[in-house]
C-alpha positions as CSV (number, residue, x, y, z in Angstrom):
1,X,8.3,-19.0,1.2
2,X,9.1,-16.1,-0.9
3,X,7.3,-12.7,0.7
4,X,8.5,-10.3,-2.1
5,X,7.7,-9.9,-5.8
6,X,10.4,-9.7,-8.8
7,X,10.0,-8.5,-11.9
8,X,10.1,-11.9,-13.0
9,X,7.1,-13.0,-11.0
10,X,4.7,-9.9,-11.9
11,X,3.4,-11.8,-14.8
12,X,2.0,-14.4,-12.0
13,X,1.0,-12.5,-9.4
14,X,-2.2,-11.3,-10.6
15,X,-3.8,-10.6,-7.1
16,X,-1.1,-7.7,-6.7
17,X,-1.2,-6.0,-9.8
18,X,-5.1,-6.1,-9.3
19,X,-4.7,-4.1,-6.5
20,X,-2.8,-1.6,-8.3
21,X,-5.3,-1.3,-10.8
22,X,-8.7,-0.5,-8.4
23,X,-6.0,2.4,-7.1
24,X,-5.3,3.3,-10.1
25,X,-9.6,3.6,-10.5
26,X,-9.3,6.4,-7.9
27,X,-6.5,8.6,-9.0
28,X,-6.8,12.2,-10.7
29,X,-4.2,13.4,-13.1
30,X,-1.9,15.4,-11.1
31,X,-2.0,13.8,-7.3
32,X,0.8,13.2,-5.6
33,X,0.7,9.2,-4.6
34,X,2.7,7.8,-1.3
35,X,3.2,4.3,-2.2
36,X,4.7,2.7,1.0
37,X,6.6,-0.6,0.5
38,X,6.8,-0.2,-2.6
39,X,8.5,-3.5,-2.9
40,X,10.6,-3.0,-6.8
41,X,8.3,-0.1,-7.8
42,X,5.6,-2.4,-10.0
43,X,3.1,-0.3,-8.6
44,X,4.2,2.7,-9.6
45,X,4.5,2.0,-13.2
46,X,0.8,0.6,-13.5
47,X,-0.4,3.7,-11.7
48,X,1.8,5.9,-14.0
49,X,0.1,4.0,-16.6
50,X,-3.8,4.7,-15.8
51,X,-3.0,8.6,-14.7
52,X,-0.5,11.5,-14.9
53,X,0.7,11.6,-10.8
54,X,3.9,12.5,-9.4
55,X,4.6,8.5,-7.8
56,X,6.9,8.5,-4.1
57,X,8.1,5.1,-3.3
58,X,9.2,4.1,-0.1
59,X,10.7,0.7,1.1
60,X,13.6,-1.2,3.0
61,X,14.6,-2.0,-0.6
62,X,15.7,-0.1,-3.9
63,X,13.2,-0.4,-6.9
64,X,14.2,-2.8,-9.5
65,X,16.1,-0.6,-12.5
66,X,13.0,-1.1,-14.9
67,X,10.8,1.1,-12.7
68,X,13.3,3.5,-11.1
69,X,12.5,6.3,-13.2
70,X,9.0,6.6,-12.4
71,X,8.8,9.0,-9.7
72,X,10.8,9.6,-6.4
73,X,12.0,6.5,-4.1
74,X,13.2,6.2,-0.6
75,X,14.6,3.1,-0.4
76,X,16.6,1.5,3.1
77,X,13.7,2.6,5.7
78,X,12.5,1.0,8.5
79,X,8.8,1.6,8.2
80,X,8.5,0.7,12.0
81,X,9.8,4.6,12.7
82,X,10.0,6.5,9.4
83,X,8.3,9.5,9.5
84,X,8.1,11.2,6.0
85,X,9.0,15.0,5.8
86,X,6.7,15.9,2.7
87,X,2.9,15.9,1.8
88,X,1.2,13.9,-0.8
89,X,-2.6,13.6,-2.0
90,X,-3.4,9.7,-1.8
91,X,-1.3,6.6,-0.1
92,X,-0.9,3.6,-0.9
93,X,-0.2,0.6,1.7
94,X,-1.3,-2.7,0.0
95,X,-0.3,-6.2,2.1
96,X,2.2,-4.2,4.7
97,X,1.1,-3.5,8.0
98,X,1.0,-7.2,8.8
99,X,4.9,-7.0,8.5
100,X,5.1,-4.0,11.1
101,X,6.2,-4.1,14.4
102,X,4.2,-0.9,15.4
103,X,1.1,-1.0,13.0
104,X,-0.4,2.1,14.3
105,X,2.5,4.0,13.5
106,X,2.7,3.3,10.1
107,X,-0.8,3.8,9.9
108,X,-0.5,7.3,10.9
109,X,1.8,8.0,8.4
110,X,-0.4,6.8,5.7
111,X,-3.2,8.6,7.2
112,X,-1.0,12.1,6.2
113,X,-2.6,11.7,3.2
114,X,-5.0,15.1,1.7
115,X,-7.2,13.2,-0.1
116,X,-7.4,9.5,-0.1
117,X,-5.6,5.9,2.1
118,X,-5.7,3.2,-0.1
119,X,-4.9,-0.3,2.1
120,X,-5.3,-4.0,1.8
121,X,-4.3,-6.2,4.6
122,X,-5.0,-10.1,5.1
123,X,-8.2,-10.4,6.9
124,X,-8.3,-14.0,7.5
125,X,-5.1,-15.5,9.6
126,X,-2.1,-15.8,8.4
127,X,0.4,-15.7,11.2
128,X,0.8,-19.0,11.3
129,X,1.7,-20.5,7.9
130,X,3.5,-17.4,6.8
131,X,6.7,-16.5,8.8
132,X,6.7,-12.7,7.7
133,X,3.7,-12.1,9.5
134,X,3.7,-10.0,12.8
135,X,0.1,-9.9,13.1
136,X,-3.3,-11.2,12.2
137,X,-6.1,-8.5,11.2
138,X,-10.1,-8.7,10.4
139,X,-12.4,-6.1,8.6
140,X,-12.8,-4.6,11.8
141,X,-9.4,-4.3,13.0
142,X,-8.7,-2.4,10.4
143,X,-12.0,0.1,10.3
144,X,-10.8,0.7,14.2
145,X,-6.9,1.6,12.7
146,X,-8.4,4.0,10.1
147,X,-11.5,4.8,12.5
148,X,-10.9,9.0,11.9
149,X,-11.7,8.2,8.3
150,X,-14.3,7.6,6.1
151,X,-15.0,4.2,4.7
152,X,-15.6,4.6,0.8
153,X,-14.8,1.5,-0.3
154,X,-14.2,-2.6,0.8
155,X,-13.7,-5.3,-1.9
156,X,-12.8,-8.3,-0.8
157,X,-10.0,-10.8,-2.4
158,X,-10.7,-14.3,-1.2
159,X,-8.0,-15.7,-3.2
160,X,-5.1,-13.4,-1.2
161,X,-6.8,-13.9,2.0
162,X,-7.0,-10.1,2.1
163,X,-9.8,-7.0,1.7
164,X,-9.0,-3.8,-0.2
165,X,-9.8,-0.7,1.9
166,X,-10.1,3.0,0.1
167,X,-10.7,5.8,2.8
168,X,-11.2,9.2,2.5
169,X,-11.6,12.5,5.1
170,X,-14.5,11.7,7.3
171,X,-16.3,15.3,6.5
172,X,-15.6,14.8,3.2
């Protein structure tokens, strides 16, 4: 089971780029996006595409060469006890916290964001046929993680197995 995407694969993996794109639907020219896991940096590029933001990567691995000069990337972290030392207007956290030791950690960091957390997550169980996953999540699970949060926006993705989640202040 492959858990990472290549550049060669992007062209198949509609479902992720997908998620990309709704971001991208919620972006203003100019904010600062925390993209964490960035995986090889895909992301980035089709956000850079849709709006003029400054794009932070972070990951355990360094972006594939064709998106490195995007933005800003932290490569080599453990996400189970990074703590970044800069601020930033909207994250980014699609299919990740399933791979987390400490979920809630994580989720605090992304929750450092001014403006907006976009996450998706698997919602239906997938600890059991996919070897990279730590945990199983629902809907709720994850409206409980993000509960100091507003709830703008849930889309579900049936084919990934996943929901897309798009948070913002809760006295906003």
């Amino acid at each position: 089971m492959v858990e990472r995407i290549s550049a060669d694969m992007l062209p198949r993996e509609h479902g992720h780029r997908a998620r990309y794109e709704w971001a991208a639907e919620y972006l203003q020219d100019g904010d600062r996006v925390f993209d964490v896991a960035c995986g090889i940096g895909y992301g980035g590029s089709i956000m850079s595409n849709a709006k003029k933001i400054e794009y932070i990567g972070a990951d355990k691995i360094e972006p594939d060469i064709s998106f490195s000069d995007i933005g800003l990337f932290y490569s080599n972290l453990d996400l189970d006890f990074w703590v970044p030392d800069f601020e930033w207007d909207v994250s980014v956290c699609f299919e990740t916290l399933e791979h987390v030791k400490n979920p809630k950690h994580l989720a605090e960091q992304v929750s450092k964001a001014k403006r907006l957390l976009i996450v998706s997550v698997p919602t239906r169980p997938t600890k059991h046929f996919n070897e990279f996953h730590l945990h199983d999540f629902t809907v709720e699970d994850i409206l409980e993680l993000f509960a100091g949060h507003e709830l703008i926006e849930l889309r579900d993705q049936p084919e990934e197995l996943s929901h897309f989640f798009v948070f913002g202040p809760k006295d906003a």
